[in-house]
N, C-alpha and C positions, 0 to 999 in steps of 0.2 A: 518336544518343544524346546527352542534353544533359546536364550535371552543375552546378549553381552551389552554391558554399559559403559563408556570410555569416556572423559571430559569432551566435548568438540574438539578441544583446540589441540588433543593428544589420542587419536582416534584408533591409533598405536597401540595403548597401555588398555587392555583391560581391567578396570574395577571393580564389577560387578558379574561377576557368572553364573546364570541358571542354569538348569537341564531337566525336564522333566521326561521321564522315558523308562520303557522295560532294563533295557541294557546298555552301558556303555563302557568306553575305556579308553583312554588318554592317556598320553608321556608330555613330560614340561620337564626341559633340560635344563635350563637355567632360568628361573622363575624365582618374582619378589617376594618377597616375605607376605605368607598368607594366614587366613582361617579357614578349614575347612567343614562344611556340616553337610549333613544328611537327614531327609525325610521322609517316610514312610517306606525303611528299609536299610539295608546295612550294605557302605561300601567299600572297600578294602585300598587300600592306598601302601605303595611299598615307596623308600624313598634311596637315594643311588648309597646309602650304608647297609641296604637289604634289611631295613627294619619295617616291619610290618603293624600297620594302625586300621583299626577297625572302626568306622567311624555311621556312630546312627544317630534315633532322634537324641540319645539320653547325655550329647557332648562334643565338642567341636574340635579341631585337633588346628593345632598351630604349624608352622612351617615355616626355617628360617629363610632369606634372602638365598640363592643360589645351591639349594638344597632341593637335586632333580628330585623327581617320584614319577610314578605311573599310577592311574587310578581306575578300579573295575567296578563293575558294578551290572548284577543279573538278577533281575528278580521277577514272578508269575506277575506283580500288578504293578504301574508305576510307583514311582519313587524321584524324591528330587533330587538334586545335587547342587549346592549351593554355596557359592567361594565368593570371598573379600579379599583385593590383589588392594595389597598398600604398593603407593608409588613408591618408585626407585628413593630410596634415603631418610623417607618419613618419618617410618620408627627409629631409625638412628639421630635423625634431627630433634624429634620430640624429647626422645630420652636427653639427649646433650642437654635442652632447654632445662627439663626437669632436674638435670641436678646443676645448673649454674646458678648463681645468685642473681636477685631483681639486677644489677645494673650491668651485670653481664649479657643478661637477658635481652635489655634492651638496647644492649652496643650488638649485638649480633641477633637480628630479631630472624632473621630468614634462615639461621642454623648451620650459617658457615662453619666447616671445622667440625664438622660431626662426626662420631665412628663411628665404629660398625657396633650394633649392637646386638648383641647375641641370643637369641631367646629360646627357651629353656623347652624344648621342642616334646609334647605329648599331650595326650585327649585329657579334656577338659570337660566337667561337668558342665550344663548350662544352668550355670547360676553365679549372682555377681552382676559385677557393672558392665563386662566386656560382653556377656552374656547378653543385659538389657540391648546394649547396645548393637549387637548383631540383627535382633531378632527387631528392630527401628529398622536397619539399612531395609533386611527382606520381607517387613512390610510393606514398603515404600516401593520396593520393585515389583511385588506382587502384584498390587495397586496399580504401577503407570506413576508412581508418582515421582520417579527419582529426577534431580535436576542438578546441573553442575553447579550450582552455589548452595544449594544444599546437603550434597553428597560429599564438597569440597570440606565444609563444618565437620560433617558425621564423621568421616575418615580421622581428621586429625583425634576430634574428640576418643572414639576406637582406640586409635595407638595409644592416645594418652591414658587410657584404661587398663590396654595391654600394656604398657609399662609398669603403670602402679602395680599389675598384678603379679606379674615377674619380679616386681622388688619385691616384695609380699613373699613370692616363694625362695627367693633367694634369703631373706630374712630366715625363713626356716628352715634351710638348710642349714644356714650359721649354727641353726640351734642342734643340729643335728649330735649325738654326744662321742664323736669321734674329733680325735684329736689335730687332725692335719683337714686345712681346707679342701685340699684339691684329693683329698677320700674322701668327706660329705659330698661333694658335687658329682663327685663318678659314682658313688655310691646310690645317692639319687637319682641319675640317669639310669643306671640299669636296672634300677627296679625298677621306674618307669617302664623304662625299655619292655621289662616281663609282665607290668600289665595291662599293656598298651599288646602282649603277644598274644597276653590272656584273655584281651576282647576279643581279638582275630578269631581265638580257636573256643570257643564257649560251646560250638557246635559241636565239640571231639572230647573224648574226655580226658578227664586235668590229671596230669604227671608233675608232682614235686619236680623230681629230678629233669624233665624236659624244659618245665620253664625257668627252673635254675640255668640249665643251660645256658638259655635264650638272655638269659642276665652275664652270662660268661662267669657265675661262683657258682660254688658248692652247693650240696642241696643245705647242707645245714646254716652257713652262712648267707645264702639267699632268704631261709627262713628267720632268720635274728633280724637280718637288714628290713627285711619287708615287715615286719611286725612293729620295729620302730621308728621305719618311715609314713606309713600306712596305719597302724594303730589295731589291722588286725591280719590271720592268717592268710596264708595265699588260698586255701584252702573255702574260708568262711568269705573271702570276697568273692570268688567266685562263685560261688552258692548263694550270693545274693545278686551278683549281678545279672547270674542265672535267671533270678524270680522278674525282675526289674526287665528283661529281654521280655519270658515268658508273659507279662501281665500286657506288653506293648503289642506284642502279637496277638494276643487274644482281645484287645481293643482295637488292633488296624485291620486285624488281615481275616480269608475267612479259613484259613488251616482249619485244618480237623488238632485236636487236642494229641493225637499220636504226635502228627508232624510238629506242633510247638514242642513238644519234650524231645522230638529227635531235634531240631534245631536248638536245642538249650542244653545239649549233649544227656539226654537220658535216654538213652535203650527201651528203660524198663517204667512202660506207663502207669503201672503202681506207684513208683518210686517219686516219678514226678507230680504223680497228684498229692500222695501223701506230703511231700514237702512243699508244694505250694499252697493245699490247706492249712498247712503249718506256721507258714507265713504271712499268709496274707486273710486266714479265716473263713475262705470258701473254696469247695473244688473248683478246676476252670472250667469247667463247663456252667457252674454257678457265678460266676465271677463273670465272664463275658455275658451270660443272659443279663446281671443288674448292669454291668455296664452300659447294655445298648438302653434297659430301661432307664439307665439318667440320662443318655443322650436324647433319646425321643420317646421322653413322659405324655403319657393319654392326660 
């Protein structure tokens, strides 16, 4: 099933993109500034820097203005695929507004003079404002209920979230305890950069020294940077992000309990029971039986 929603009057510009389907896969060469998300399954998105983002239910990933990608995606059951294309200059106009003063604001209400605004490109948690606000547009589509003076609101409201939230992290780069700005900000990207590889490959198992690579530093230096960026080891995230895959699969899908620990990079089905009993207080096979009983209580 394929959905696109565009204003009438610009039938042109997509806004709104669905996809529900086994498989798919698309290139966008020069494409506006997006969100991207994924449901009931995980889809991989490379973009023309050859940086690779893995993107499912647990976070959405950002994309700036003219920043190509291709996007795959194969899975045994469907799965959605679900993109917010901002118009040509929106986020660069909002942001202008947000940092001019009221009377500036209102000598330029329509965002003349805008730049480009640059946004701080890797997967996002869904939680937050930007977050409420995505999961409003793809109710609304779900529904039938999207309308062009309603979606024309929703959009701006959107950027204006995704801006606050990029000052926000731009804020805490400042805080970051290295001395030169333009080392906190690249310093930040490629850790990003390593755990945005680190979502990609959860299926395979985790190399210090590989995903340092993929950050372009050292293993040691990738582990100081990501410890004080991130708050803990590349190590202990992915050992949780692991559990947080594994608990999603065993509430969507009907895998047998080998295939979610081969999908959550474990070989060895001891290993993965034992650490998700660990974490979460039941084996998975205990763990998906109470889940389906909360879902459908006698």
């Amino acid at each position: 099933m394929l959905m696109n929603y565009s204003l009438a009057r610009q039938p042109e510009q997509v806004l709104v993109h669905r996809v529900i389907g086994r498989s798919y896969y698309a290139e966008c060469s020069d494409p506006p500034a997006s969100i991207k998300c994924m449901y009931g399954g995980v889809g991989r998105y490379v973009d023309d820097g050859g940086r690779a983002y893995s993107v499912d239910d647990e976070g959405y990933l950002v994309l700036n203005r003219g920043n190509g990608y291709s996007v795959e995606k194969s899975t045994p059951t469907p799965m959605e695929t679900f993109c917010i294309f901002f118009p040509d200059d929106l986020v660069a106009s909002v942001a202008a507004d947000l940092t001019r003063d009221a009377n500036a604001r209102l000598a330029a209400p329509t965002g003349d003079g805008a730049v480009l605004f640059d946004l701080i490109e890797h997967r996002h948690p869904h939680e937050g404002e930007v977050a409420r606000r995505v999961a409003s547009i793809r109710g609304a589509a779900v529904a039938g209920r999207l309308s062009d003076d309603w979606l024309e609101e929703a959009m701006v409201e959107l950027a204006a979230s995704l801006v606050a939230a990029q000052e926000t992290t731009r804020v805490r780069i400042a805080r970051l305890p290295w001395a030169r700005a333009a080392t906190r900000r690249e310093l930040y990207r490629r850790i990003h950069v390593a755990r945005d590889y680190m979502h990609a490959c959860l299926a395979e198992p985790f190399s210090l020294a590989e995903t340092a690579r993929a950050a372009a530093l050292s293993p040691y230096h990738f582990l100081r940077a990501f410890r004080t960026i991130l708050g803990v080891t590349p190590r202990a995230y992915v050992t949780a992000e692991r559990v947080v895959r594994a608990r999603r699969l065993l509430e969507q899908t009907s895998l047998s309990v080998t295939e979610v620990a081969a999908q959550t990079g474990y070989e060895s089905l001891p290993s993965f029971s034992t650490l998700f009993r660990k974490r979460t207080g039941l084996a998975p096979v205990q763990y998906r039986r109470a889940h389906r009983q909360m879902r459908n209580p006698r």
